[in-house]
C-alpha positions in Angstrom: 139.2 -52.2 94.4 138.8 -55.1 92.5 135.4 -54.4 90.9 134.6 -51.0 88.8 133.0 -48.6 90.9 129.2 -48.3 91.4 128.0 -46.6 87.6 125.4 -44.3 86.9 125.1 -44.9 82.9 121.7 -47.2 81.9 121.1 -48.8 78.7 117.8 -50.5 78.3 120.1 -54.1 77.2 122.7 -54.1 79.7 121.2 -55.2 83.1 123.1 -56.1 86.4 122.9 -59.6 86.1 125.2 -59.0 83.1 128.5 -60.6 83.6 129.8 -57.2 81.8 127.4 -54.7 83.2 130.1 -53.0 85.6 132.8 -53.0 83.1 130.8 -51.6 80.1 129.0 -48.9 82.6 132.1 -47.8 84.2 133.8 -46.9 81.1 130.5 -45.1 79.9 131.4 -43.1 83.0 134.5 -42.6 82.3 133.6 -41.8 78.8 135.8 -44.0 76.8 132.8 -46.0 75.2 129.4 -44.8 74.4 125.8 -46.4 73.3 123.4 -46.2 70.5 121.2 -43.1 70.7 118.1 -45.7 71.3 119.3 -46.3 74.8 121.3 -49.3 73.6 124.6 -50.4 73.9 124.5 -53.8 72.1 126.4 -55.9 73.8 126.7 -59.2 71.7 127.3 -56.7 68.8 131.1 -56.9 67.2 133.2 -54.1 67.6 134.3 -52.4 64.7 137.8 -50.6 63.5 136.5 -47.2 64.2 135.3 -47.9 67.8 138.3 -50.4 68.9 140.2 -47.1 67.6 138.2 -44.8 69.6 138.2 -46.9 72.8 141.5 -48.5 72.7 142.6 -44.7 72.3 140.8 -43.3 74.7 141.8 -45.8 77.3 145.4 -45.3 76.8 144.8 -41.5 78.0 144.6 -39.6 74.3 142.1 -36.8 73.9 139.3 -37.1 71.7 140.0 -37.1 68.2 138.0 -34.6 65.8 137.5 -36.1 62.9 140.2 -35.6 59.5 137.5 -37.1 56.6 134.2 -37.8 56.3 134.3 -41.3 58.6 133.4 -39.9 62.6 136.5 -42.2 63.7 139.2 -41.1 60.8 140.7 -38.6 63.7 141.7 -41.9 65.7 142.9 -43.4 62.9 145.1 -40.5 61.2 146.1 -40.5 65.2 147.0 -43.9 65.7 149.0 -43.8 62.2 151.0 -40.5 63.2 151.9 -42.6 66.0 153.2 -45.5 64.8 150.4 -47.8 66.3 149.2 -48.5 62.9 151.5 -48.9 60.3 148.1 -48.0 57.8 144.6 -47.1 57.4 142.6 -49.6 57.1 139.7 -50.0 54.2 137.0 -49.7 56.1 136.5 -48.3 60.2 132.8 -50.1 59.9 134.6 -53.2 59.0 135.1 -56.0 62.0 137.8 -56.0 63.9 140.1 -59.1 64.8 141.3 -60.0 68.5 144.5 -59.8 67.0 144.3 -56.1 65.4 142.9 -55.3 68.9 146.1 -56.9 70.5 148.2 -55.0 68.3 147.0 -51.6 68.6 146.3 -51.5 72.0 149.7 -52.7 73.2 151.4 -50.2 70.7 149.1 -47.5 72.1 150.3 -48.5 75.7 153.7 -48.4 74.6 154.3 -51.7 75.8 157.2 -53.9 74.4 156.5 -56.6 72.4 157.3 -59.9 74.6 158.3 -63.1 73.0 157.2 -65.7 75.4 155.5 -69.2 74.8 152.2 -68.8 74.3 149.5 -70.0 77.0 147.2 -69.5 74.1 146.7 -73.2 72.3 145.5 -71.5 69.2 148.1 -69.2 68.7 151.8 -70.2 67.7 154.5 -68.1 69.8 155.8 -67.6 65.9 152.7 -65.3 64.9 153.3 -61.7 63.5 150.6 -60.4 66.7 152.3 -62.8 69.4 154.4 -60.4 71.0 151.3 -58.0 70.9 149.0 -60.4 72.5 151.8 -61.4 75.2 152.5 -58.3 76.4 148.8 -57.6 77.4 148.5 -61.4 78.5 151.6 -60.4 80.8 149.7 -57.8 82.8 146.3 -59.1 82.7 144.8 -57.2 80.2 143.5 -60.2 78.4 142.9 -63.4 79.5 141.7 -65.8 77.0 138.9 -68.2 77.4 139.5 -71.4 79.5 137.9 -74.6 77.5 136.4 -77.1 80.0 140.0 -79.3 78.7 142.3 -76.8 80.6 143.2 -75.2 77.5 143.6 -71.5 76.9 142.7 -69.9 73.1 142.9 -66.7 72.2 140.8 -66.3 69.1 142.8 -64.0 67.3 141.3 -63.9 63.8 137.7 -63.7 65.5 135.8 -60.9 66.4 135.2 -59.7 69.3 131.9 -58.6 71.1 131.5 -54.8 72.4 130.8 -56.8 76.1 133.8 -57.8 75.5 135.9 -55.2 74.1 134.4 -53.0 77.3 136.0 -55.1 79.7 139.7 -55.3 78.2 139.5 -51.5 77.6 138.5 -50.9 81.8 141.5 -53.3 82.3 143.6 -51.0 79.9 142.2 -48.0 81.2 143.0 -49.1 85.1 146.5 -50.1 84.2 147.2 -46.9 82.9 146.3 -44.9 85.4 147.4 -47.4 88.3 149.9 -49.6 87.0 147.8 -52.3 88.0 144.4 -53.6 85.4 142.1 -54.1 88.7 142.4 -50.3 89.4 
């Protein structure tokens, strides 16, 4: 299929005439991303270290991660530095997240090779320390970019990105692990 399958999680701000609505439910269902305990799931809200960590993670088929401090996401962290896809902790898991940091990990958490390639992305030189990161997920669909009415491509690597967002590259990652394929 092409389109997650039907979900059965709710959240009183994510509707079905939300663009992300079967992306963010399906991996509620698969449990790889979770809401607020108000019945919320804050959509526009930016994703932070901890829960790019936990999802990104989770969607590359680790376990759960108990916790190894007092932060609830330093288990994914001290996890993602035993294994190499972080090189070290960061200061804070509450702080922001860049689509770049997200590149990174998640390829290095999929074990994917770095690919120097020109990039599609007109914001991002091929030359940039996350390139090959950002390629390698570009090269099986995991991220897209946003197409500007010009024609042009960008990336927005030292932005934020939105949990709406993040929900719908981590049910791409989470399909192309288990299928080979990001549409499941």
């Amino acid at each position: 299929p092409t389109t997650p399958a039907e979900p059965s999680a709710a959240f009183s701000d994510v509707v079905e005439s939300n663009w992300h609505y079967e992306f963010v439910t399906a991996m509620v269902d698969a449990g790889v991303v979770s809401g607020y305990p108000d019945g919320t799931f804050l959509p526009n809200g930016e994703v932070t270290y901890g829960e790019a960590l936990k999802m990104i993670l989770l969607a590359a088929g680790y376990p759960e991660q108990a916790p190894t401090g007092t932060h609830w996401a330093s288990g994914y962290q001290t996890r993602a530095i035993t294994d190499g896809i972080m090189s070290q902790s960061v200061p804070s898991l509450d702080r922001k997240i860049t689509r770049y940091a997200i590149a990174e990990i998640a390829a290095k958490a999929m074990k994917l090779p770095g690919v120097t390639a020109v990039s599609p992305f007109t914001d991002m030189a091929s030359n940039y320390s996350a390139a090959p990161y950002v390629m390698a997920l570009y090269q099986i669909g995991v991220i897209q970019g946003t197409k500007l009415d010009t024609g042009a491509v960008n990336f927005y690597g030292p932005n934020s990105i939105r949990r709406s967002e993040m929900a719908t590259i981590i049910w791409r990652m989470n399909n192309y692990q288990r299928t080979g394929n990001v549409n499941g």
